[in-house]
KEKE-3310 file (N, C-alpha, C; in steps of 0.2 Angstrom, whole numbers, plus 5000, padded with zeros to 4 digits):
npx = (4829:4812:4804:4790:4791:4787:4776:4778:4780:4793:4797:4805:4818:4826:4822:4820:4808:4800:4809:4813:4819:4829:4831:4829:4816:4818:4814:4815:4830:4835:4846:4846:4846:4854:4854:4843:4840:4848:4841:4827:4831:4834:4834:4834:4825:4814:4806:4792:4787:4792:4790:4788:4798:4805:4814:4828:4825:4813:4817:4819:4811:4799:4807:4806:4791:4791:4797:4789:4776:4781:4782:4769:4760:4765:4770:4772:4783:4798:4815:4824:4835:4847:4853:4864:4875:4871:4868:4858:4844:4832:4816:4803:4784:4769:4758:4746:4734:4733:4723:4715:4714:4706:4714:4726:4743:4752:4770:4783:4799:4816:4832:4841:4851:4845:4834:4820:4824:4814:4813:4805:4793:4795:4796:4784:4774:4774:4773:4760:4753:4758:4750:4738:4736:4740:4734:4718:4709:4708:4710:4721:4731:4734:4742:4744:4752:4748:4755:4766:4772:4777:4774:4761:4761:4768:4761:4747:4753:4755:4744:4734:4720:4715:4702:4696:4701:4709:4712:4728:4730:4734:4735:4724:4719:4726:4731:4720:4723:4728:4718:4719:4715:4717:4712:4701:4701:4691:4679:4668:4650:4642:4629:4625:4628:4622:4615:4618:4632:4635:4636:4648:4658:4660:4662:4673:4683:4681:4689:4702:4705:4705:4715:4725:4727:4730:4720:4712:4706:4708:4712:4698:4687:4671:4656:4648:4654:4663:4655:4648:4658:4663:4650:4651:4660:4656:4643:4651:4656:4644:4641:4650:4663:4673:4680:4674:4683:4685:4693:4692:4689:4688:4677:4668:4673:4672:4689:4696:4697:4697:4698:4698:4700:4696:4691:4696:4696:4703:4718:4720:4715:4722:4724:4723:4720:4724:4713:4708:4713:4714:4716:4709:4715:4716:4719:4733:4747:4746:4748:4739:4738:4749:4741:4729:4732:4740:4731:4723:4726:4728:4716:4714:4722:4714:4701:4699:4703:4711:4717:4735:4743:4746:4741:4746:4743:4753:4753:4765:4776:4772:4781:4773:4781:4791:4782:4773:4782:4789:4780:4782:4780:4786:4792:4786:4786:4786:4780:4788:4779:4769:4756:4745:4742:4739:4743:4754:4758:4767:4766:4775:4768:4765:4767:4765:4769:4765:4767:4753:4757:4768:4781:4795:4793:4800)
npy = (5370:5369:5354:5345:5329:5311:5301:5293:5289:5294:5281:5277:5282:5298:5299:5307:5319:5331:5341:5357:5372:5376:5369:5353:5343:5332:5316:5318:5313:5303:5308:5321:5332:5343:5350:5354:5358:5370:5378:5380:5386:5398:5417:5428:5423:5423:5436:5440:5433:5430:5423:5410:5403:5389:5377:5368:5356:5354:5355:5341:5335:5337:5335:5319:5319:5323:5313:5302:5307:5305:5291:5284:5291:5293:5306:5324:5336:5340:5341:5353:5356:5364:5362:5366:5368:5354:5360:5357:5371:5372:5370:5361:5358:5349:5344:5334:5342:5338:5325:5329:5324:5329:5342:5349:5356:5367:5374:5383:5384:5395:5396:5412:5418:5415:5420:5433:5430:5424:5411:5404:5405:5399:5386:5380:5385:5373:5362:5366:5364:5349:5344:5347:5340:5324:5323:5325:5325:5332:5347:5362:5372:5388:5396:5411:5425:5440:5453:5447:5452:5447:5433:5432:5437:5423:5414:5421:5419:5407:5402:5399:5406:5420:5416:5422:5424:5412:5406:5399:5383:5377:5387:5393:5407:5415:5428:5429:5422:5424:5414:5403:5395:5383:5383:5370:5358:5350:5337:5339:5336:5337:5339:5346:5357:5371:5385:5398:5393:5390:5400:5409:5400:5403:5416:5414:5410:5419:5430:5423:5423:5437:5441:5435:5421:5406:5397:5391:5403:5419:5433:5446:5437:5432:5430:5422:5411:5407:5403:5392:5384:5379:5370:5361:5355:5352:5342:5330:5329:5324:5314:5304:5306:5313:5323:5336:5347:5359:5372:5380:5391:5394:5400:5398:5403:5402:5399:5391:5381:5365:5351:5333:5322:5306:5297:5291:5279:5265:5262:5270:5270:5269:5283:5301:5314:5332:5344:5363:5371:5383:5397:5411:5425:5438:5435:5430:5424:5418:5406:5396:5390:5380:5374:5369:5361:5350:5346:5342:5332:5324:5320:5314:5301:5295:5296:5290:5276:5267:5275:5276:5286:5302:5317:5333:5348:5363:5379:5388:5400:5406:5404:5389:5378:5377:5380:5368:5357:5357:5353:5340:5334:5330:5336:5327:5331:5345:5354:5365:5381:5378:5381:5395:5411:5423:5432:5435:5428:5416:5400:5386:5371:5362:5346:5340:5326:5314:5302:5294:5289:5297:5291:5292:5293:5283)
npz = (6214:6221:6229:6232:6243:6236:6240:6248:6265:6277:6287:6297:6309:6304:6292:6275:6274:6268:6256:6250:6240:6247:6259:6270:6276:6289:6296:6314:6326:6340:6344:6340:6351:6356:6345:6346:6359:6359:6350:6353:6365:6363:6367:6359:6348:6354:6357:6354:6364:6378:6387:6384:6380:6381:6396:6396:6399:6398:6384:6381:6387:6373:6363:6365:6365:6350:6345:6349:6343:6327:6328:6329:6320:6309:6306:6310:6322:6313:6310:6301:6289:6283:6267:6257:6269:6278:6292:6305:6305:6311:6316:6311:6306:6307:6320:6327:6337:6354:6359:6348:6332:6322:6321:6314:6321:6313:6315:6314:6320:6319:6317:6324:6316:6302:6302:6295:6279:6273:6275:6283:6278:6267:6272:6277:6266:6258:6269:6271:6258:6256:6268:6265:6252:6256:6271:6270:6279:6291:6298:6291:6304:6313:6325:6330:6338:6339:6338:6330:6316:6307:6307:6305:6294:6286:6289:6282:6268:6267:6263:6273:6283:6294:6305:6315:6335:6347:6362:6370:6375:6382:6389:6397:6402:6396:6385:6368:6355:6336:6325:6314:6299:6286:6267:6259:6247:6238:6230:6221:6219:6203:6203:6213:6212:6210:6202:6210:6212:6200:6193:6201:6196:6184:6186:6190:6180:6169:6177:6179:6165:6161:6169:6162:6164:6157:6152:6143:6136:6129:6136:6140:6133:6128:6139:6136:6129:6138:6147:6140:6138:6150:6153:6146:6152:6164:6159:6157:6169:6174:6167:6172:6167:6170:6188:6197:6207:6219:6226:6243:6253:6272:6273:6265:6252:6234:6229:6218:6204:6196:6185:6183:6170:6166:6159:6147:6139:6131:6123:6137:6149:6162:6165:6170:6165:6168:6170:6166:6177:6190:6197:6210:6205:6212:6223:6223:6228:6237:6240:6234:6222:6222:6236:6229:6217:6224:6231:6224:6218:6227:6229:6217:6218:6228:6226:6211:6208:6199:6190:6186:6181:6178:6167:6158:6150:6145:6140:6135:6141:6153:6164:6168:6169:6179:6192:6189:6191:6203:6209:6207:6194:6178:6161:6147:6134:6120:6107:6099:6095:6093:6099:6095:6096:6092:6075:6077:6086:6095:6105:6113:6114:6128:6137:6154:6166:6180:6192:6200:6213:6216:6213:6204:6185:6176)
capx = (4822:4809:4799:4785:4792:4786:4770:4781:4781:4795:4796:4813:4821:4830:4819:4817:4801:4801:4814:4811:4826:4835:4832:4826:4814:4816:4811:4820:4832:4836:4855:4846:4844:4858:4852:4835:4841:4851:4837:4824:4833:4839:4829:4832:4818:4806:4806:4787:4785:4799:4789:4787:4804:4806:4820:4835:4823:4808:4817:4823:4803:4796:4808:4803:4784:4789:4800:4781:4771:4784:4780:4763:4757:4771:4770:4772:4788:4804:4822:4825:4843:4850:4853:4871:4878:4869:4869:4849:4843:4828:4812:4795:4781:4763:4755:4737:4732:4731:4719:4711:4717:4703:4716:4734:4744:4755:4773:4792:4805:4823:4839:4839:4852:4840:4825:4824:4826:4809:4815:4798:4786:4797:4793:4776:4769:4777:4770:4752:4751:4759:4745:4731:4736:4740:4729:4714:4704:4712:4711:4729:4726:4741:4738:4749:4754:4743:4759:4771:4770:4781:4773:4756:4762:4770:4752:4744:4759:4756:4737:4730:4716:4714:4694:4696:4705:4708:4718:4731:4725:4739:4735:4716:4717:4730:4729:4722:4730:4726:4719:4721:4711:4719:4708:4701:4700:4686:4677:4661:4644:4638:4621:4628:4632:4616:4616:4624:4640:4640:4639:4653:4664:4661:4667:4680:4687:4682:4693:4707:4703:4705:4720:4729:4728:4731:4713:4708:4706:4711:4710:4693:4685:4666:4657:4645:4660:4667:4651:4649:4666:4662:4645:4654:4664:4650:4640:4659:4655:4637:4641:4655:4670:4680:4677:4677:4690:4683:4696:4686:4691:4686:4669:4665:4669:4676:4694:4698:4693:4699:4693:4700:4696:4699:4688:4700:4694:4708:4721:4723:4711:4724:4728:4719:4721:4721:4710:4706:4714:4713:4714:4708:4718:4714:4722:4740:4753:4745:4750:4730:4738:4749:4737:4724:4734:4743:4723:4719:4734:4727:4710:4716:4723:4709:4696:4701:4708:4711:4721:4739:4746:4741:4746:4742:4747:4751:4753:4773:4779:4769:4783:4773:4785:4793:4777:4770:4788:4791:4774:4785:4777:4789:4790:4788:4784:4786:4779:4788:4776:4763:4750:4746:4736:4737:4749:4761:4760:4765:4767:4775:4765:4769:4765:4771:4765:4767:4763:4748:4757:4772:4788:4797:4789:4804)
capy = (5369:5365:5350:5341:5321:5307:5298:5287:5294:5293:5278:5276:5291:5302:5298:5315:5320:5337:5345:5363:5373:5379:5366:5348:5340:5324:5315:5318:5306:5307:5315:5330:5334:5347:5356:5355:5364:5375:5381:5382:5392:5406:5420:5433:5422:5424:5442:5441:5427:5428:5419:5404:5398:5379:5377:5365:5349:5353:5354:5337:5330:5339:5330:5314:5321:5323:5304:5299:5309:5303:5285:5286:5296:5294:5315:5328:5342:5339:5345:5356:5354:5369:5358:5366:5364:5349:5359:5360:5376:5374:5364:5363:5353:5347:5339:5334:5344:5333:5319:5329:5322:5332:5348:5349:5364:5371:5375:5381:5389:5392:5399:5418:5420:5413:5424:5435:5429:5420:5403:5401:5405:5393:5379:5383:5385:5367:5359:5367:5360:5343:5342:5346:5332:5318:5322:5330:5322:5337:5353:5363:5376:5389:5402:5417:5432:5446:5457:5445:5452:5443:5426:5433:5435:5419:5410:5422:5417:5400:5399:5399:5412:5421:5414:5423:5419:5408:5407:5393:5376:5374:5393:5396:5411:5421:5434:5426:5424:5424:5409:5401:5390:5383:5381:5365:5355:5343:5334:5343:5332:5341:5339:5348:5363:5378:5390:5402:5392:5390:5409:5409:5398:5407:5424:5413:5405:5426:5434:5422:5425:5443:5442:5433:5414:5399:5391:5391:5408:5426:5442:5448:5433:5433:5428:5415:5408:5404:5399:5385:5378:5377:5367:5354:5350:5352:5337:5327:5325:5322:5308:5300:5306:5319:5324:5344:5348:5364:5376:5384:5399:5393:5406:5393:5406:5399:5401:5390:5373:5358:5343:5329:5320:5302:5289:5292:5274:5261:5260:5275:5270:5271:5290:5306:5322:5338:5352:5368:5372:5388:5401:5416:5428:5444:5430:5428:5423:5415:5396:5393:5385:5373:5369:5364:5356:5346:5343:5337:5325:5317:5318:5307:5294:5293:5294:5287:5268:5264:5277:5277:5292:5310:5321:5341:5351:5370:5384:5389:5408:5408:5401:5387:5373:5378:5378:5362:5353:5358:5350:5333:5334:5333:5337:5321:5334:5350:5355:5373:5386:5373:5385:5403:5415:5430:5434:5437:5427:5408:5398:5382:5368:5357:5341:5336:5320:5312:5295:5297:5286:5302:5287:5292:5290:5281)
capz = (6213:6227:6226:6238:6240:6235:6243:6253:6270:6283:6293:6301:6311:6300:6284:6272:6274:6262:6251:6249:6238:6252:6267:6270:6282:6292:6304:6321:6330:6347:6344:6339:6357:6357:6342:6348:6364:6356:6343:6357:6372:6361:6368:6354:6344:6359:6358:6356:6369:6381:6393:6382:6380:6386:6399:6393:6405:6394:6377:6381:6384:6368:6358:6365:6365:6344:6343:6350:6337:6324:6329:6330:6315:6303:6304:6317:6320:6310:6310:6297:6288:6277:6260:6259:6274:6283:6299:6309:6307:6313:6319:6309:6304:6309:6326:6329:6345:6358:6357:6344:6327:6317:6318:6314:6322:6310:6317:6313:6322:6314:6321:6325:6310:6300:6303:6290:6272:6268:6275:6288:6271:6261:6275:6277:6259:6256:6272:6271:6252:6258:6273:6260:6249:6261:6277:6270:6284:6297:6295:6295:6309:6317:6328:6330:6345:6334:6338:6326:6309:6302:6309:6304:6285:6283:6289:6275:6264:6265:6263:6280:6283:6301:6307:6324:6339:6352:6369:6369:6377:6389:6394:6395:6404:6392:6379:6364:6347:6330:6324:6306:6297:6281:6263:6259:6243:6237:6225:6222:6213:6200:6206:6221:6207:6210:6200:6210:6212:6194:6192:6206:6195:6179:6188:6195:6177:6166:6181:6177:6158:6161:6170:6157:6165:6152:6154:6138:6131:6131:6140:6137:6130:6130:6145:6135:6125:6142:6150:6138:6139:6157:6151:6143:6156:6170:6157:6156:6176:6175:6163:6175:6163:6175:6194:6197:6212:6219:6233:6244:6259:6277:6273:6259:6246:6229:6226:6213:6201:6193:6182:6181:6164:6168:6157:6142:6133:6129:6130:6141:6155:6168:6165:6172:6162:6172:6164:6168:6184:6190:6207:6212:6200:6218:6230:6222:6232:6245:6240:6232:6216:6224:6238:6223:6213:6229:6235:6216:6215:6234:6225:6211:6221:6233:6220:6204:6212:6194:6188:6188:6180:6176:6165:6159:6144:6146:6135:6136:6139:6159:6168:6173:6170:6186:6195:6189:6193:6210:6213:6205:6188:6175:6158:6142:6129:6119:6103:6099:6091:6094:6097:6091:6101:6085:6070:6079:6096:6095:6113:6114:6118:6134:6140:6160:6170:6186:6194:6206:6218:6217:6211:6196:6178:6173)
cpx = (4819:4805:4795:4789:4786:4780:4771:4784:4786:4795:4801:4814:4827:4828:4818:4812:4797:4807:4811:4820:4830:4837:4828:4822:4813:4817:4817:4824:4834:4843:4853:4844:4846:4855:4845:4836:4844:4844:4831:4825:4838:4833:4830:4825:4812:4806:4796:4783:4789:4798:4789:4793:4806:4814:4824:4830:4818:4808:4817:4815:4798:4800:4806:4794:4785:4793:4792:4776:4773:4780:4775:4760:4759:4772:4771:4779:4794:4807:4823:4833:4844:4854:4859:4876:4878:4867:4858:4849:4836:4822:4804:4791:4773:4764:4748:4740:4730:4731:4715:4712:4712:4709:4724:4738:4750:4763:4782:4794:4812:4827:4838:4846:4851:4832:4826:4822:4820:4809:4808:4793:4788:4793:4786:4773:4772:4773:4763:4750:4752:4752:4738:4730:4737:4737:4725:4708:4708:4714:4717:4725:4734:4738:4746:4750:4751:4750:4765:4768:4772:4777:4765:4756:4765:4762:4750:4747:4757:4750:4732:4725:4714:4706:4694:4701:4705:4715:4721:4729:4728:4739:4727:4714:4722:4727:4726:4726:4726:4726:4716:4719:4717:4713:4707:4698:4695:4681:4670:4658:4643:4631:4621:4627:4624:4618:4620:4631:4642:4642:4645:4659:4665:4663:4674:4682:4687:4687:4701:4710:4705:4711:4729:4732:4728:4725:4709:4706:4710:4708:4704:4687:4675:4661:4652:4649:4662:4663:4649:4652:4664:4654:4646:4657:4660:4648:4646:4656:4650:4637:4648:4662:4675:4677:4680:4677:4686:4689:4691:4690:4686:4677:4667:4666:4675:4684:4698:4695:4698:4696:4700:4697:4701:4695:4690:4700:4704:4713:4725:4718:4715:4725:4722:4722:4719:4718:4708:4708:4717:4714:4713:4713:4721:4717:4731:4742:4751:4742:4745:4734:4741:4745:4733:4727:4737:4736:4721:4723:4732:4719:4710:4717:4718:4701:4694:4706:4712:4718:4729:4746:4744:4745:4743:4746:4745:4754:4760:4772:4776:4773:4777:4776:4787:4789:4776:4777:4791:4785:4776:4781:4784:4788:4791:4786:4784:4786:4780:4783:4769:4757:4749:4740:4735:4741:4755:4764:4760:4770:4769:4772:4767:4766:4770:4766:4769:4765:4759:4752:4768:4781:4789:4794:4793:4804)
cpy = (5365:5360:5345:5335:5318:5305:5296:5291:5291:5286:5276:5284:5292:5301:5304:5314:5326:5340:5353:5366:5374:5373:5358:5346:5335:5323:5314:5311:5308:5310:5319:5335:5339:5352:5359:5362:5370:5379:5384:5386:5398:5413:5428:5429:5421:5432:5445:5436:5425:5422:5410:5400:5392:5380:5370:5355:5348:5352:5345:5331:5332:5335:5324:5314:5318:5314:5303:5300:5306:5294:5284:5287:5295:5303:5317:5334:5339:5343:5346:5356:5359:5362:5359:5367:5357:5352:5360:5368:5380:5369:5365:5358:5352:5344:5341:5337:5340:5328:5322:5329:5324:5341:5347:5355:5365:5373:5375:5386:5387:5398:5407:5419:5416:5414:5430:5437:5424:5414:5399:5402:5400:5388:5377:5381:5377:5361:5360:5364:5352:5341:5342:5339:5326:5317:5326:5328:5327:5341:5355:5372:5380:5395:5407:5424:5437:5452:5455:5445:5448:5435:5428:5433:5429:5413:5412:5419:5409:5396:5399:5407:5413:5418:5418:5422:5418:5409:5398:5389:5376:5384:5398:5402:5419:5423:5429:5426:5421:5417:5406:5395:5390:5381:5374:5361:5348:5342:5339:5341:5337:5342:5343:5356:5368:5382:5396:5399:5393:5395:5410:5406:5400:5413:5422:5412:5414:5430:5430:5422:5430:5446:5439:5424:5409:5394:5391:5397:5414:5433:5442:5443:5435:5428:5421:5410:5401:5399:5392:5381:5374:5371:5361:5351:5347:5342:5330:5323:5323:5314:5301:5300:5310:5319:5333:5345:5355:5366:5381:5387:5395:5395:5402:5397:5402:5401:5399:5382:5370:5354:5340:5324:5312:5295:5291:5287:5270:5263:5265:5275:5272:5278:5294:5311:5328:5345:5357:5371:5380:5391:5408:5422:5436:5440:5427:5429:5421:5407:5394:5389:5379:5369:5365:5359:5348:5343:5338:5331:5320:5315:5308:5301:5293:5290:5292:5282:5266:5267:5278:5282:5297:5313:5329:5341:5358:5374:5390:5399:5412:5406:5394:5379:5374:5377:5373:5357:5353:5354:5341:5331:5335:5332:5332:5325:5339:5350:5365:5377:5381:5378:5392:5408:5419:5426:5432:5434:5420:5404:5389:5377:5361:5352:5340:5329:5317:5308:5299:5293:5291:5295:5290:5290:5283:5273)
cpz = (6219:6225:6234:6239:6240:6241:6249:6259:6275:6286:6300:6303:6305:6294:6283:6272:6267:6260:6249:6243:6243:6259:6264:6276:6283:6298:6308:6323:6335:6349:6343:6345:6358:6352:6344:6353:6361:6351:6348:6364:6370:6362:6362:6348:6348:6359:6360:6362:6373:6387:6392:6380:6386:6391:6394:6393:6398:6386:6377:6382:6379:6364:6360:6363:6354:6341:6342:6344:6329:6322:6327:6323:6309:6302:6312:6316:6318:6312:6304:6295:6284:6273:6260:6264:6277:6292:6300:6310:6311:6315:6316:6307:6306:6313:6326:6336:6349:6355:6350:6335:6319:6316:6319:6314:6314:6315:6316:6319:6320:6320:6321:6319:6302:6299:6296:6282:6271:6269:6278:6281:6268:6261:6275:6271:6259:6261:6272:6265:6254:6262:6269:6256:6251:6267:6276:6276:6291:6295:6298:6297:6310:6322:6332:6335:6337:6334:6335:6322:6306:6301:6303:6295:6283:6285:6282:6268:6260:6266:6267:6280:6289:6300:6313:6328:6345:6357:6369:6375:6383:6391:6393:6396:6400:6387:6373:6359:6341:6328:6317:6304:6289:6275:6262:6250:6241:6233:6225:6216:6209:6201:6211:6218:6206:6203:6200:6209:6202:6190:6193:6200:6187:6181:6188:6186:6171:6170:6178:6170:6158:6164:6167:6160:6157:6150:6147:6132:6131:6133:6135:6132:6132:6136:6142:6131:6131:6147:6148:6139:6145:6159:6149:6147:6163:6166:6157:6164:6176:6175:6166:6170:6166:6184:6193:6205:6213:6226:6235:6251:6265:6278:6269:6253:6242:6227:6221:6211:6197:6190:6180:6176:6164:6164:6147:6135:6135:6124:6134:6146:6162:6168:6166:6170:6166:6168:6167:6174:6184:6197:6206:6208:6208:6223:6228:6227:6240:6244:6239:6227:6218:6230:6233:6219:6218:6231:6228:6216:6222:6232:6221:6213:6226:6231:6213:6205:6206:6189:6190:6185:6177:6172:6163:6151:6147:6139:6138:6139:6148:6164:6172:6174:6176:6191:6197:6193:6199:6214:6212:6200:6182:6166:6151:6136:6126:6110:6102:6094:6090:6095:6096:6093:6096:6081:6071:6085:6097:6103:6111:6117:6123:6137:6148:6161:6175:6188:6198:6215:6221:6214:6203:6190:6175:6175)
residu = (UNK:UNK:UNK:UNK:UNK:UNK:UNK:UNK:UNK:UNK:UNK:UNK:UNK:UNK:UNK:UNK:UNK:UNK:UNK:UNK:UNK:UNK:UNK:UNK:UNK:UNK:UNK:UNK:UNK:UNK:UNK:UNK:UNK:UNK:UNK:UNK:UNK:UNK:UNK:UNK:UNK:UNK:UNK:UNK:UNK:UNK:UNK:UNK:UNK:UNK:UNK:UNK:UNK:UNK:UNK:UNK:UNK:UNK:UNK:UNK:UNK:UNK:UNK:UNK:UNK:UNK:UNK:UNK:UNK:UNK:UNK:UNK:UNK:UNK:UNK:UNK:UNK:UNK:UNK:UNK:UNK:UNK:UNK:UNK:UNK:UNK:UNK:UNK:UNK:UNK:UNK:UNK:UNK:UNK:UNK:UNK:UNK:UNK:UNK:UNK:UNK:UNK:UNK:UNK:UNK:UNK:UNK:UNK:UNK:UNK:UNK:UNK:UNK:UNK:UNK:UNK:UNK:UNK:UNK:UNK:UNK:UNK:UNK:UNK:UNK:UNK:UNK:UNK:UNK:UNK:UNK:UNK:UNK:UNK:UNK:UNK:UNK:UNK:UNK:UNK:UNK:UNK:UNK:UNK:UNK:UNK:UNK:UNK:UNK:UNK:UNK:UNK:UNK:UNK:UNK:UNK:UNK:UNK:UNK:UNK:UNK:UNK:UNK:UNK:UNK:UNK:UNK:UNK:UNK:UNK:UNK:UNK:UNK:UNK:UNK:UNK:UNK:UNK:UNK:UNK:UNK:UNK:UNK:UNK:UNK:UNK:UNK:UNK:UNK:UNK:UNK:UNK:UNK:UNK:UNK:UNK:UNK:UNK:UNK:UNK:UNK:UNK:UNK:UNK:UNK:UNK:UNK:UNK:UNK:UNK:UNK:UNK:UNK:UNK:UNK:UNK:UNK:UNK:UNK:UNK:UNK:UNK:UNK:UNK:UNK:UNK:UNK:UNK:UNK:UNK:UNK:UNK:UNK:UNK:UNK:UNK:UNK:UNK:UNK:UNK:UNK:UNK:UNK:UNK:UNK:UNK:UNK:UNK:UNK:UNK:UNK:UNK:UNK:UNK:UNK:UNK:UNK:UNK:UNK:UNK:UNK:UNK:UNK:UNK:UNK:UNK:UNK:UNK:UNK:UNK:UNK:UNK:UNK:UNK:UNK:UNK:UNK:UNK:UNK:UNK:UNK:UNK:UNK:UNK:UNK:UNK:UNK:UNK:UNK:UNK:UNK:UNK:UNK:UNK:UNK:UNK:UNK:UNK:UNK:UNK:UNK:UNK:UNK:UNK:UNK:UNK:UNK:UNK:UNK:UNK:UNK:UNK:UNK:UNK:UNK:UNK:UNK:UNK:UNK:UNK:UNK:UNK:UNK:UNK:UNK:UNK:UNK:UNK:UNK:UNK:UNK:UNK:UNK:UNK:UNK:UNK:UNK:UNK:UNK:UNK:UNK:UNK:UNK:UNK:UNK:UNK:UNK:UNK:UNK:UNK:UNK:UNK:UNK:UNK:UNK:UNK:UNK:UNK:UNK:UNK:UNK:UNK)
# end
C-alpha cells in the first residue's frame, strides 16, 4: 500500500522522502554517482531526445547541482529505490527553475527495464500531490517532447494540464514542448462565492450525486435538495465554523470542493472534520482526489493554527478506505450496517483520522 510521508521533510542525505507501493524516495548522497551515470547514459531511454543525454563529466555536476538543491530547499531530484530489492532504479523529484522559485519542474527518469509498467505515473501522482500540499506557493510545471506519449500520459495521469508550450531555457532556439501546468487548491471566501460559482459547485456536487459519489445523497437526488445542503454549509463558512477548499484547472474552471468543519465546541476544538469532499466525476483518473484532499490537509495546517487533528467518516462498500489511507489517514472506527441507503442496501459506517502535522495518531 502507497502512502505520502510524514510532514517531517528530509534533512540529512539519504533521509526517505516518499513511499509509493513499489519504490522509495530519498534524498541523494554523493555514492549515488555510479547509479546516477549508469541511469542517465543509457541511451535507449533517450530514444526521443538522443541529443540530450548527459556525458559521464556532466552526470557527475548535476548530482552535485541536486546535493545543492537538496541543501538548499530541503526538496529537489531524488533517487528512487525499488522497495524490494534496495537497487536505484531511477531519478525523480522536483526543482525550482533556476532562480525562479515561483515554478517547480516536475522530473523522473527510471532504468530502461523499468519503463513500461506504470512506475513514472506511480512517481508522479505521488509527488504532484506531495508538491500541492507542502509547496503550494509554486506551481508544479513539467514540459514534455510532444512526440513522447508515454511521458505526455503520465503528466495527464498525474494532474498536470498541458497550457501551451515553451522552448527549453537552456535551448531558446529549439522545437518547443508541451508544457504543464499542475491544478491548484485554495481556500475560497464565501463572500468571494457569485452566483455563478455556486451554480458551478452545485453542477459540480449533482454530477457526483449522479455518478454514485458518497457526498451525501443518492443518484438522482433532487437538485434543490442538494442545493440547500450546499446552503448550510455555504452559512457554516459565513459564520467562521468551516473554510470551503475549492480545486480548480489552470483555466480557473471548478473541479472539485471541500469544507472543513472546524469550530466543533469543547472539548473537540482541536479537531477539524472533513466534509463533503468531492472531484469532478468526467476527470477521473487524473490524481484530482488526492491532490484535494493533499491540498486540504496543507490547508488545514496552515489555516487552522489551532487544530491538531482531523478526521472524516465515509460510507463503506466505495473502496475508499484504501484511498483515504494512502493519503496517511487511518481508520479508529467502524459501525457495520450503520447506514441504509434502501430495504435492502446497508453500508458500513467508517470513521478515519490523521494528525495535521502527518506523526502517527498513536
Amino acid at each position: 500500500m502507497s502512502a505520502i510521508d510524514t510532514d517531517i521533510e528530509p534533512r540529512e542525505p539519504g533521509d526517505v522522502w516518499l513511499t509509493t507501493e513499489r519504490v522509495v524516495l530519498r534524498r541523494p548522497l554523493p555514492g549515488d554517482l555510479e547509479d546516477y551515470v549508469r541511469l542517465h547514459t543509457d541511451p535507449r531511454t533517450y530514444a526521443h531526445a538522443p541529443s540530450s543525454m548527459p556525458s559521464a563529466e556532466r552526470c557527475r555536476e548535476r548530482l552535485s547541482d541536486d546535493l545543492t538543491d537538496w541543501e538548499r530547499d530541503h526538496l529537489g531530484y531524488a533517487a528512487v529505490l525499488d522497495r524490494a530489492s534496495g537497487q536505484v532504479v531511477g531519478w525523480a523529484g522536483l526543482r525550482h527553475k533556476d532562480s525562479d522559485h515561483g515554478e517547480l519542474n516536475l522530473y523522473y527518469r527510471l532504468a530502461h527495464d523499468r519503463l513500461g509498467g506504470g512506475l513514472g505515473r506511480e512517481i508522479s501522482r505521488a509527488v504532484v500531490a506531495w508538491a500541492v500540499e507542502h509547496r503550494p506557493q509554486s506551481l508544479v510545471t513539467a514540459m514534455v517532447d510532444d512526440v513522447n506519449v508515454a511521458s505526455l500520459r503520465t503528466a495527464a495521469s498525474a494532474g498536470l494540464v498541458q497550457v501551451g508550450a515553451r522552448p527549453m531555457r537552456d535551448e531558446p532556439d529549439g522545437k518547443p514542448m508541451a508544457y504543464f501546468e499542475a491544478p491548484q487548491v485554495e481556500v475560497l471566501p464565501v463572500a468571494a462565492l457569485g452566483e455563478q460559482l455556486r451554480e458551478a459547485a452545485l453542477d459540480l456536487w449533482q454530477e457526483v450525486n449522479d455518478a454514485g459519489g458518497s457526498v451525501g445523497f443518492l443518484p438522482g437526488a433532487a437538485r434543490q435538495a442538494v442545493g440547500a445542503a450546499l446552503d448550510r454549509h455555504l452559512a457554516d463558512a459565513r459564520e467562521g465554523r468551516s473554510i470551503l477548499c475549492v480545486l480548480r484547472d489552470p483555466d480557473g474552471r471548478l473541479r472539485g470542493l471541500g469544507f472543513w468543519q472546524h469550530s466543533l465546541g469543547f472539548p473537540c476544538e482541536h479537531v477539524a472534520r472533513l466534509e463533503r469532499l468531492m472531484v469532478d466525476p468526467s476527470a477521473q483518473g487524473r490524481n484530482l482526489g488526492r491532490i484535494l484532499l493533499g491540498g486540504m490537509v496543507g490547508l488545514a495546517r496552515r489555516e487552522l493554527p489551532h487544530v491538531e487533528l482531523l478526521r472524516l467518516d465515509y460510507r463503506g462498500g466505495l473502496g475508499l478506505g484504501r484511498f483515504y489511507s494512502k493519503a496517511g489517514w487511518s481508520e479508529v472506527g467502524r459501525l457495520p450496517r450503520g447506514l441504509r441507503l434502501s430495504t435492502t442496501d446497508y453500508r458500513d459506517d467508517v470513521t478515519m483520522a490523521r494528525r495535521v502535522d502527518g506523526q502517527p495518531l498513536g
